[in-house]
Backbone as JSON, one array per atom type, in Angstrom:
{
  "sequence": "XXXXXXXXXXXXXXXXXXXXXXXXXXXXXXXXXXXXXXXXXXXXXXXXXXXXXXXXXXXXXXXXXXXXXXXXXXXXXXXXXXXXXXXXXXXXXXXXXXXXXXXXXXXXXXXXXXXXXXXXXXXXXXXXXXXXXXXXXXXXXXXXXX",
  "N": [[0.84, -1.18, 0.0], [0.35, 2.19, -1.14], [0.54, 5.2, 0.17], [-0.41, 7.84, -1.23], [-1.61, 10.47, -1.28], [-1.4, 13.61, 1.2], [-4.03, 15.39, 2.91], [-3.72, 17.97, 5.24], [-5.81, 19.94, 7.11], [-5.32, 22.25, 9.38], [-6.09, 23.31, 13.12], [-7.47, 26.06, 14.68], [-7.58, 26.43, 17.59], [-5.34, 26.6, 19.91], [-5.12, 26.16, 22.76], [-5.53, 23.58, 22.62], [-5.51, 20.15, 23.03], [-5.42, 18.8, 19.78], [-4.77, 19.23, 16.95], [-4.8, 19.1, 14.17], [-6.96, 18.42, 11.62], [-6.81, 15.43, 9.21], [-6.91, 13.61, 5.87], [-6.19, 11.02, 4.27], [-5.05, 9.48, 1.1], [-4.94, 6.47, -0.22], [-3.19, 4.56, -2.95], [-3.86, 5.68, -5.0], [-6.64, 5.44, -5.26], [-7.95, 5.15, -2.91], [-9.69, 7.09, 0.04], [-9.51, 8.05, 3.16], [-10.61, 9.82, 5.69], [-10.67, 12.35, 8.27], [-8.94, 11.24, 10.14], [-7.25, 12.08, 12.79], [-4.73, 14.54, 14.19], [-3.0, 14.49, 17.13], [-1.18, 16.52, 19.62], [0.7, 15.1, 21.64], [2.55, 14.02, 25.15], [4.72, 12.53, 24.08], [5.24, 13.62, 21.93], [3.63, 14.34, 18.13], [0.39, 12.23, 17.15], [-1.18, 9.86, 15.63], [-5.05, 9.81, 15.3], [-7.26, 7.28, 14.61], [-10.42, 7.8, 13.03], [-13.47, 7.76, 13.99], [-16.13, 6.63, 15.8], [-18.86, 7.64, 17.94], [-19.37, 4.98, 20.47], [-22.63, 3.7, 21.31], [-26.23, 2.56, 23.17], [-29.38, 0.62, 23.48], [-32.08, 1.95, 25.17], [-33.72, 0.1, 27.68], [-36.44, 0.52, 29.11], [-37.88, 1.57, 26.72], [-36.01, 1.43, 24.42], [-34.96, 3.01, 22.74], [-32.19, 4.69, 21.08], [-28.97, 5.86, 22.46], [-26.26, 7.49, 23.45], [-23.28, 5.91, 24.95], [-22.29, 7.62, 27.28], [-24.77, 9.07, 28.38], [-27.19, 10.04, 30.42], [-29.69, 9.89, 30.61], [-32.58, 8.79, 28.67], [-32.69, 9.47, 24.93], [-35.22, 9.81, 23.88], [-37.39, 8.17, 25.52], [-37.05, 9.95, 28.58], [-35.79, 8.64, 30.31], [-34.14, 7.51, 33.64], [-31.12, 6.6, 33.33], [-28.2, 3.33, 33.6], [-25.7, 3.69, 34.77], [-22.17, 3.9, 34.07], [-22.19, 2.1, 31.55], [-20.97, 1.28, 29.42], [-18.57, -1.39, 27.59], [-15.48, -2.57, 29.25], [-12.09, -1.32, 28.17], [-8.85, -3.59, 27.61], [-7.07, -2.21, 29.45], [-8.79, -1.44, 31.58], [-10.37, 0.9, 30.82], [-13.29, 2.82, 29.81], [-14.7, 1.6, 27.15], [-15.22, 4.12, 24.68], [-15.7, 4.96, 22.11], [-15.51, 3.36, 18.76], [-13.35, 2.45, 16.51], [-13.54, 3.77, 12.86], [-11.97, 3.42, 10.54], [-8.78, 1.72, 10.45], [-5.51, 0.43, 10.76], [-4.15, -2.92, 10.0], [-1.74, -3.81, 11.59], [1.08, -2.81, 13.21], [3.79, -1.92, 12.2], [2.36, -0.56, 9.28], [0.69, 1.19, 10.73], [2.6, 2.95, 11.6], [3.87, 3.88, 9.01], [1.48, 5.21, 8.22], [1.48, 7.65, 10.56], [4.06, 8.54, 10.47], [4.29, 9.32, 8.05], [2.05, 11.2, 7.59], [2.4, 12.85, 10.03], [5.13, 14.38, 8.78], [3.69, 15.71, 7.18], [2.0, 17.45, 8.18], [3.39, 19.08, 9.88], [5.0, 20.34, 7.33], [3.2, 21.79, 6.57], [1.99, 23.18, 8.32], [4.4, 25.24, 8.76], [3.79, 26.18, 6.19], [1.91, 27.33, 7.26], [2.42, 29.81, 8.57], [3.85, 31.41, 6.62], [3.34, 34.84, 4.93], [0.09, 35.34, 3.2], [-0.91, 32.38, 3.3], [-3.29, 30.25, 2.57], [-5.56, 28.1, 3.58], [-5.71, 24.61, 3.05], [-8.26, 22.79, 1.19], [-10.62, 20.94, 2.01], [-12.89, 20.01, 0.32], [-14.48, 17.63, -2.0], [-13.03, 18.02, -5.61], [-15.53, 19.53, -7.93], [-15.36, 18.21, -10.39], [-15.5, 15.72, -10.66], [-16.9, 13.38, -10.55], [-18.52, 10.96, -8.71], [-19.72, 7.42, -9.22], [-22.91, 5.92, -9.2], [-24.14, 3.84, -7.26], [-25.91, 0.39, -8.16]],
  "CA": [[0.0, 0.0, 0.0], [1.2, 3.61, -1.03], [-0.47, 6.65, 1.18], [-0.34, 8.8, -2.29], [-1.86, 12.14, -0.45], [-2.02, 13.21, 2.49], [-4.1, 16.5, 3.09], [-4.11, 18.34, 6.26], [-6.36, 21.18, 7.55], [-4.98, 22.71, 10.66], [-7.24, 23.41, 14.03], [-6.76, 26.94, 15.1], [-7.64, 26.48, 19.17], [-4.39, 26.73, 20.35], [-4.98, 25.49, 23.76], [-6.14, 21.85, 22.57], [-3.99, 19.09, 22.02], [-6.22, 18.55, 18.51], [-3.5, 20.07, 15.95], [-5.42, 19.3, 12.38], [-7.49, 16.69, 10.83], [-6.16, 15.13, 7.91], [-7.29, 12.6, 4.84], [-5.25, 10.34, 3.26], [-5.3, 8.73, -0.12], [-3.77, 5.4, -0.51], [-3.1, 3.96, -3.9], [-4.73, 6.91, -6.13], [-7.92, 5.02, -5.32], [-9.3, 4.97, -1.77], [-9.64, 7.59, 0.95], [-9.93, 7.83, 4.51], [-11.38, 11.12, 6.15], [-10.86, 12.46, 9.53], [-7.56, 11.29, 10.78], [-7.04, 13.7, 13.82], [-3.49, 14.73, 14.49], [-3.04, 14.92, 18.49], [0.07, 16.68, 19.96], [1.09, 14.14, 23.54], [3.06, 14.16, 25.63], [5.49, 12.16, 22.94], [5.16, 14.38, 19.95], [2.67, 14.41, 17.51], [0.4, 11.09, 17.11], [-2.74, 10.18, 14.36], [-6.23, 8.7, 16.04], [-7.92, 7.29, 13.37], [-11.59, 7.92, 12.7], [-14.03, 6.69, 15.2], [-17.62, 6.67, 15.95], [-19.3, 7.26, 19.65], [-20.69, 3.95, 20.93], [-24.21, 3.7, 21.61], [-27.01, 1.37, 23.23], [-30.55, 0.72, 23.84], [-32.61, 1.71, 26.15], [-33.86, -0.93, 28.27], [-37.59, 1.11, 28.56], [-38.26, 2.2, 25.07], [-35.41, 0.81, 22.71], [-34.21, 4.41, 22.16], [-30.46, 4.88, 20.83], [-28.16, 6.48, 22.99], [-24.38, 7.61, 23.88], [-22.89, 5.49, 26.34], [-22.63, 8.82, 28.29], [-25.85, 9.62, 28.45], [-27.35, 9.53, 32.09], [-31.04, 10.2, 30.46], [-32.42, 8.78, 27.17], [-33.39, 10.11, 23.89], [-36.72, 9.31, 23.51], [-38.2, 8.75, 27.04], [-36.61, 10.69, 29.36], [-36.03, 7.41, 31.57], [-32.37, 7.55, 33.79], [-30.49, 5.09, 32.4], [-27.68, 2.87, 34.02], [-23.91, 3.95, 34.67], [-20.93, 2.9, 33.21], [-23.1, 0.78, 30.47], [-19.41, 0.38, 28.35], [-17.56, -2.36, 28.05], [-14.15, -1.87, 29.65], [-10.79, -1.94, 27.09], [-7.53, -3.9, 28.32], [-6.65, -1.25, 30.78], [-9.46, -1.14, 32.29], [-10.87, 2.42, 30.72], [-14.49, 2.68, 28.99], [-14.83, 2.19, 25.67], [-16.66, 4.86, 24.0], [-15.7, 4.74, 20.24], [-15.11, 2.59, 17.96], [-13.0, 2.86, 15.51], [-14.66, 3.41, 11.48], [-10.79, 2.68, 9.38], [-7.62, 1.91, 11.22], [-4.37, -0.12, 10.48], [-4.09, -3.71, 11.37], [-0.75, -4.39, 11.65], [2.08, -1.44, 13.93], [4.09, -1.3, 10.7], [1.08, 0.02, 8.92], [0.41, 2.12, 11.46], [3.93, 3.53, 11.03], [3.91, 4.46, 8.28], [0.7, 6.22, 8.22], [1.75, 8.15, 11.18], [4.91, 8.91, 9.74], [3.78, 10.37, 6.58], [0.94, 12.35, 7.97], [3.29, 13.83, 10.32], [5.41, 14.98, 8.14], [2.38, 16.56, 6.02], [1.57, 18.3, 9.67], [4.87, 19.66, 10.08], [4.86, 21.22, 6.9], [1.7, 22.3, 6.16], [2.3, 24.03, 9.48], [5.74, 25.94, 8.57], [3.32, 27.1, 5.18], [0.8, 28.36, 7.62], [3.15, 30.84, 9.13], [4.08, 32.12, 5.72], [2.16, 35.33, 4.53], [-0.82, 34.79, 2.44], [-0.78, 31.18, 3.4], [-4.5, 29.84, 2.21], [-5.56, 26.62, 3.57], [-6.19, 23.33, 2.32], [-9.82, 22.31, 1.19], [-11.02, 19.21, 2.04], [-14.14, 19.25, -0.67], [-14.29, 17.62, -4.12], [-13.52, 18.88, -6.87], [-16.73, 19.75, -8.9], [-15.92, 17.79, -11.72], [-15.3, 14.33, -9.71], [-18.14, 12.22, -10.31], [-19.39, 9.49, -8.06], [-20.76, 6.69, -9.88], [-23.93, 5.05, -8.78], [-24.39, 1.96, -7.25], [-27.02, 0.07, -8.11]],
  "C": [[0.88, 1.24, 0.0], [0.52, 4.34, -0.77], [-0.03, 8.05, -0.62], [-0.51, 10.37, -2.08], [-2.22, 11.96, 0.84], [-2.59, 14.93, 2.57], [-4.23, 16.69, 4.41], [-4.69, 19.59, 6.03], [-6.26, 21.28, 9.19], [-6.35, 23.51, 11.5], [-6.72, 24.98, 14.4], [-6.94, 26.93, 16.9], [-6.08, 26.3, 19.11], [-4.04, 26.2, 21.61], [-5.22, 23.73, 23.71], [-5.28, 21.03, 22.23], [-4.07, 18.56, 20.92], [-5.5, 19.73, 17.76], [-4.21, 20.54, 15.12], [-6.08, 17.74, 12.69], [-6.86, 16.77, 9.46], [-7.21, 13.9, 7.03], [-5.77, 11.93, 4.25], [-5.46, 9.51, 1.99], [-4.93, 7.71, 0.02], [-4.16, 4.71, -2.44], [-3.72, 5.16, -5.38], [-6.01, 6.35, -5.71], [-8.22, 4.9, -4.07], [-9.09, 5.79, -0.49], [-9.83, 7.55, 2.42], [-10.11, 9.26, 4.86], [-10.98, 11.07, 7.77], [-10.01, 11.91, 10.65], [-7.56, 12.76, 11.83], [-5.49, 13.39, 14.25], [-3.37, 15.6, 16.3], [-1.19, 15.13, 18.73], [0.01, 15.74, 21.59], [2.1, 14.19, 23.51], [4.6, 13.39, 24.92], [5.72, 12.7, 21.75], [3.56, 14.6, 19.37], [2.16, 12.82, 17.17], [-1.09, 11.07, 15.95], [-3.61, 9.07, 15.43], [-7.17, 8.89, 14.61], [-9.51, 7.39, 13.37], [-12.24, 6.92, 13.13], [-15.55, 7.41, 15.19], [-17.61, 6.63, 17.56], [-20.05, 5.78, 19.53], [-22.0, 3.96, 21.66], [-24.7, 2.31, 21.68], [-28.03, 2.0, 23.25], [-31.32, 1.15, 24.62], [-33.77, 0.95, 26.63], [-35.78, -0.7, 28.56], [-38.44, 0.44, 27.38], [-37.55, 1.58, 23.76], [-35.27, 2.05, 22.37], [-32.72, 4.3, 21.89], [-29.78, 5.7, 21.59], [-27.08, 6.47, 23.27], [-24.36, 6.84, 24.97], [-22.89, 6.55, 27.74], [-23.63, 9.03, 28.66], [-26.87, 9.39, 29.59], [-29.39, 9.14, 31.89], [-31.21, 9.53, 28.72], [-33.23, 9.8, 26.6], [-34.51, 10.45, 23.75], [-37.59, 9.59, 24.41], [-38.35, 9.73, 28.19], [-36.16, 10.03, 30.6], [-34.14, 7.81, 31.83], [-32.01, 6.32, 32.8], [-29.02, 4.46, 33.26], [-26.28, 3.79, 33.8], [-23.02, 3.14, 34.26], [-21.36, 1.29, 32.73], [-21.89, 0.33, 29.76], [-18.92, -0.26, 28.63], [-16.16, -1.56, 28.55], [-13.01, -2.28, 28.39], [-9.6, -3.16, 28.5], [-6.96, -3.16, 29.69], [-7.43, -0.96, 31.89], [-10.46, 0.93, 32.08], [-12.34, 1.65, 29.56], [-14.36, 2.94, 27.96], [-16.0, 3.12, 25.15], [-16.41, 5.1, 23.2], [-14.64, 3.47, 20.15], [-13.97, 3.22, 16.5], [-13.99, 2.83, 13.71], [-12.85, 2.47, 10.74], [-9.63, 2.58, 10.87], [-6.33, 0.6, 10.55], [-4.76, -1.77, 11.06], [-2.93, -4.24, 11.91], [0.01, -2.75, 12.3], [2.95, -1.1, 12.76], [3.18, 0.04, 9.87], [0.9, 1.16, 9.36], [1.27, 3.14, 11.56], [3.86, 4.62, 10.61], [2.92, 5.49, 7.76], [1.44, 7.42, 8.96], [3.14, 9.14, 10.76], [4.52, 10.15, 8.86], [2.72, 11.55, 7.06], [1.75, 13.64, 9.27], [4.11, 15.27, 9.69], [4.84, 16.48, 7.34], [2.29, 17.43, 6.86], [2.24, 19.17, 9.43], [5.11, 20.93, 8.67], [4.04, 22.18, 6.33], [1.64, 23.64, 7.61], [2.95, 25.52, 9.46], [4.89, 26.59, 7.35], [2.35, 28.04, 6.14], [1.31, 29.84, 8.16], [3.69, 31.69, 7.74], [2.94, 33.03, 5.19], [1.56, 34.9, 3.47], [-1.45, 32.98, 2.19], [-2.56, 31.53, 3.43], [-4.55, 28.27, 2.97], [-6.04, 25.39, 3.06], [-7.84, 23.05, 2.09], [-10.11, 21.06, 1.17], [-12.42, 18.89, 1.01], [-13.69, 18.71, -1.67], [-14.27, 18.01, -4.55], [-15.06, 18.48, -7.5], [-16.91, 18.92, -9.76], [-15.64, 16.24, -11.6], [-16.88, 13.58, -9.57], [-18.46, 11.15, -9.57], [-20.18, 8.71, -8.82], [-21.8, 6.07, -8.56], [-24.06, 4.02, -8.45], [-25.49, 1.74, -7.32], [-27.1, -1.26, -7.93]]
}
């Protein structure tokens, strides 16, 4: 697999440890969206694109955030720490949508999107610096599935 582009669009909060989100291409053919570039206490690191987890409620059958002390729908409480726990013992509350499966992999994403950070960064400080657009071009068709 070759990461072909990588775009970033930088965060302007300044106090957050949420740098930029980024996209990456791989191969000329398949994107990923929403890469977030976190500065820790190690440097700069990528968390890949995740969804909140959600359940039922036990009531009604309403959808709700694991957080959520009250549901959607009814207005019924709802149980505490409904998430499963990870390895460490912390609550899961997303899932991942894309991610690596192999630390290699992961690498090299990380790597490369760094990089992209880093200078995409050093342009933002230059005058007239414009930033990146994350839409389609216009003339980018989506075919249809049918």
């Amino acid at each position: 697999m070759e990461i072909s582009e990588v775009r970033v669009k930088l965060i302007d909060n300044k106090d957050d440890r949420l740098k930029a989100f980024c996209s990456i291409t791989m191969d000329n053919e398949f994107v990923v969206r929403d890469i977030k570039i976190i500065e820790g206490t190690n440097g700069y690191f990528v968390a890949m694109p995740s969804r909140k987890m959600s359940d039922h409620c036990e009531k009604c059958g309403g959808k709700n955030h694991l957080r959520a002390k009250f549901c959607n729908n009814c207005g019924g409480s709802l149980p505490e720490e409904r998430a499963k726990k990870d390895v460490k013992g912390r609550m899961k509350l997303h899932a991942d949508i894309a991610h690596p499966i192999n630390a290699a992999c992961r690498q090299r994403i990380q790597d490369q999107v760094t990089v992209a950070f880093k200078s995409e960064f050093e342009k933002s400080q230059e005058p007239g610096y414009k930033p990146v657009e994350f839409d389609e071009p216009e003339d980018e068709e989506v075919p249809e599935i049918v």
